[in-house]
C-alpha positions as CSV (number, residue, x, y, z in Angstrom):
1,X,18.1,13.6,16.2
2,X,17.3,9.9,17.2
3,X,13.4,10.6,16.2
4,X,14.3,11.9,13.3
5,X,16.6,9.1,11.9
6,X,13.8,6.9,12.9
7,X,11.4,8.6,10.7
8,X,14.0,8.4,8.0
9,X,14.2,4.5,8.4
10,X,11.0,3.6,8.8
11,X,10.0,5.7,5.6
12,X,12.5,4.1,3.5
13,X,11.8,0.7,4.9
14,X,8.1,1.2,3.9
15,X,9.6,2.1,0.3
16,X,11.5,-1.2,0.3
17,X,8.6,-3.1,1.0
18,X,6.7,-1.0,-1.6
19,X,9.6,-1.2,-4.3
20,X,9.8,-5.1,-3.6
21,X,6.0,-5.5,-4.3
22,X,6.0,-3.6,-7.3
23,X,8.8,-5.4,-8.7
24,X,7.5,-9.0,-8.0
25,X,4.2,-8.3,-9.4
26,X,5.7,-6.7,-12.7
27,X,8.4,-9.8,-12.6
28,X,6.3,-12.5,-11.5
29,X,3.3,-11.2,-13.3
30,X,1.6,-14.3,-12.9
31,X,1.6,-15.1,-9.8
32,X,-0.2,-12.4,-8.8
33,X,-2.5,-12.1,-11.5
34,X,-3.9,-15.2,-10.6
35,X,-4.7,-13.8,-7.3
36,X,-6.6,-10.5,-8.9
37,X,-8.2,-12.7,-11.5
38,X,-10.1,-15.3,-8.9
39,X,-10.5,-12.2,-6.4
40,X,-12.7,-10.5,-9.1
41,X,-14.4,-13.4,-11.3
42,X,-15.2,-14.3,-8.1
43,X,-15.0,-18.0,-8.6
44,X,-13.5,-19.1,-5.0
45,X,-17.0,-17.0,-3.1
46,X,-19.8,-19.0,-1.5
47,X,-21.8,-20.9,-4.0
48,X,-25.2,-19.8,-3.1
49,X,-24.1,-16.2,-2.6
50,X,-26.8,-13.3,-3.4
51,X,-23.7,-11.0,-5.1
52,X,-22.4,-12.9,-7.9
53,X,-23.8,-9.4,-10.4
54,X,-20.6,-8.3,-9.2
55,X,-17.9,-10.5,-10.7
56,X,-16.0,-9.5,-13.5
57,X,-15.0,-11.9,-15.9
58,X,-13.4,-10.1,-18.6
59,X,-9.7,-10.7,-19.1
60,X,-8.8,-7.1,-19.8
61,X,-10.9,-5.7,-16.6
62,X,-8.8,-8.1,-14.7
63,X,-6.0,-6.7,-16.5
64,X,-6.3,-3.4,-15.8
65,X,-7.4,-3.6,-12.2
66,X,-4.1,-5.5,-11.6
67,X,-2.0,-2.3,-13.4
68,X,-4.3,-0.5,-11.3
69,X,-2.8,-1.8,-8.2
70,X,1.0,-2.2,-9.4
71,X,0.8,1.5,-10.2
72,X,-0.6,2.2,-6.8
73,X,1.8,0.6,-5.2
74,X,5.1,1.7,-7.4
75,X,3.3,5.3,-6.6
76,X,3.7,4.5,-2.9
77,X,7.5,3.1,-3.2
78,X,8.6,6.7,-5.2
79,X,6.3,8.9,-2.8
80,X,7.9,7.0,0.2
81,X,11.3,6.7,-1.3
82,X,11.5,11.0,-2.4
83,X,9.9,11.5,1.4
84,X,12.9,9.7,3.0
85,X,15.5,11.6,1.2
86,X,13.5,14.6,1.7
87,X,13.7,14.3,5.1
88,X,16.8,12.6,5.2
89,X,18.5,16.0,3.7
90,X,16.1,18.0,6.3
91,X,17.5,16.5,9.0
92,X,19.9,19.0,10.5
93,X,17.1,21.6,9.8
94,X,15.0,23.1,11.9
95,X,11.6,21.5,13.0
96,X,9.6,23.5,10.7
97,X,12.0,22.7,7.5
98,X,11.8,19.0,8.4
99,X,8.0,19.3,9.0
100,X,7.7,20.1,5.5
101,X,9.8,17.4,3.8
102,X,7.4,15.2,5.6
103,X,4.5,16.0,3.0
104,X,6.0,13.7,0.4
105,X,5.7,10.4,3.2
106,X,2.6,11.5,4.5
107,X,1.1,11.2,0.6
108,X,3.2,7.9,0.1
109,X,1.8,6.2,3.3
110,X,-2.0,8.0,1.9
111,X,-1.7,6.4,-1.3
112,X,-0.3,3.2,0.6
113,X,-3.0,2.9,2.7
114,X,-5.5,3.1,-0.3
115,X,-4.2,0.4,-2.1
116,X,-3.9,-1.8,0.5
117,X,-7.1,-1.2,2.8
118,X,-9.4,0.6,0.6
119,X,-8.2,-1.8,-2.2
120,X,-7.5,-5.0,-0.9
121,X,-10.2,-4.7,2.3
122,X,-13.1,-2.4,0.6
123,X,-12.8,-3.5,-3.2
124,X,-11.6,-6.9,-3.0
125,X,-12.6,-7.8,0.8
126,X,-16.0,-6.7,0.7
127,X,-17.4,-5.8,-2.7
128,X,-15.7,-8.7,-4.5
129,X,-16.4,-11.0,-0.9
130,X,-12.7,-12.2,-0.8
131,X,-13.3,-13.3,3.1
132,X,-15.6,-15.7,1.6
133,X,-12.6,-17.7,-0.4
134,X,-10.2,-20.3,1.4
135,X,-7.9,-20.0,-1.6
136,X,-8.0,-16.1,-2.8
137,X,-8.3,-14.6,0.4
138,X,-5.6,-11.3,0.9
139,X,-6.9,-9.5,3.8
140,X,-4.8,-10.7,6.6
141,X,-1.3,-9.9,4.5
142,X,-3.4,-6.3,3.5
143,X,-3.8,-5.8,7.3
144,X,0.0,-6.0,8.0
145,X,0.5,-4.0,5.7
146,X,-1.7,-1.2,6.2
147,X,-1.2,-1.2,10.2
148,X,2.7,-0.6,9.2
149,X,2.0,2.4,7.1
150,X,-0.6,3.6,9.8
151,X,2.0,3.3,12.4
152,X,5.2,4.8,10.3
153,X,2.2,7.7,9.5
154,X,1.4,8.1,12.9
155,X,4.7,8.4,14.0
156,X,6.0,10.7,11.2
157,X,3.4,13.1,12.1
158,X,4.5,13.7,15.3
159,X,5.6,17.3,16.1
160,X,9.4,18.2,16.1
161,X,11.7,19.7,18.6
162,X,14.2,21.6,17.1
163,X,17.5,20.2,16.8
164,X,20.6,22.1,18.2
């Protein structure tokens, strides 16, 4: 039962973290659009860099790429939060009955992991250059953030042992 209480924390600690990102970015607004907005007019890149064609510079693209990524992660937090109950209630099961309550984490720490390394390393990292800015630069917090889901995905995964 140990495991499996484990698995239960861990998922709803990765829904806290999600639900507290979600909140501050609709609360805050600001503060993080500022972040989006540099990361894609890419304003903070190497002067003399060969992939300025890239950079958007339309207020409503920046916009809707930052609702793009609030709804990614508000997606994560209610994926994460439905798979820790779900499991949660499945815990006195057997394995294969808790196996399957894990589906709803495992797409929560998916859709995690896209916004956060496929997003923030991929999009904003590479195709926008954001390693390139002192100021705008998000890929070490996005790496925390994505191991943790990796791990807490790993982890869940595991096979069970029935519980007697």
């Amino acid at each position: 039962m140990t495991a499996r209480y484990a698995k239960v924390l861990m998922t709803l600690a990765l829904a806290a973290f999600a639900f507290m990102v979600t909140f501050n970015n609709i609360t805050d607004y600001g503060s993080n659009f500022e972040f989006v907005k540099h990361v894609l007019s890419m304003d903070t890149t190497f002067p003399s860099n060969k992939a300025m064609y890239r950079a958007i510079t339309t207020p409503s693209l920046w916009h809707g790429a930052y609702w793009i990524i609030i709804a990614g992660e508000g997606l994560t937090f209610i994926l994460l939060l439905v798979g820790g109950l779900r499991m949660f209630a499945a815990r006195k099961h057997s394995a294969a009955d808790f196996d399957d309550a894990k589906s709803w984490t495992i797409a929560g720490a998916t859709v995690g992991f896209l916004v956060w390394f496929f997003g923030f390393m991929v999009v904003g990292g590479e195709w926008f250059l954001m390693w390139q800015s002192d100021t705008w630069n998000g890929q070490d917090a996005a790496f925390m953030f994505y191991t943790a889901i990796l791990g807490v995905l790993i982890f869940v995964n595991q096979d069970e042992r029935e519980v007697y």
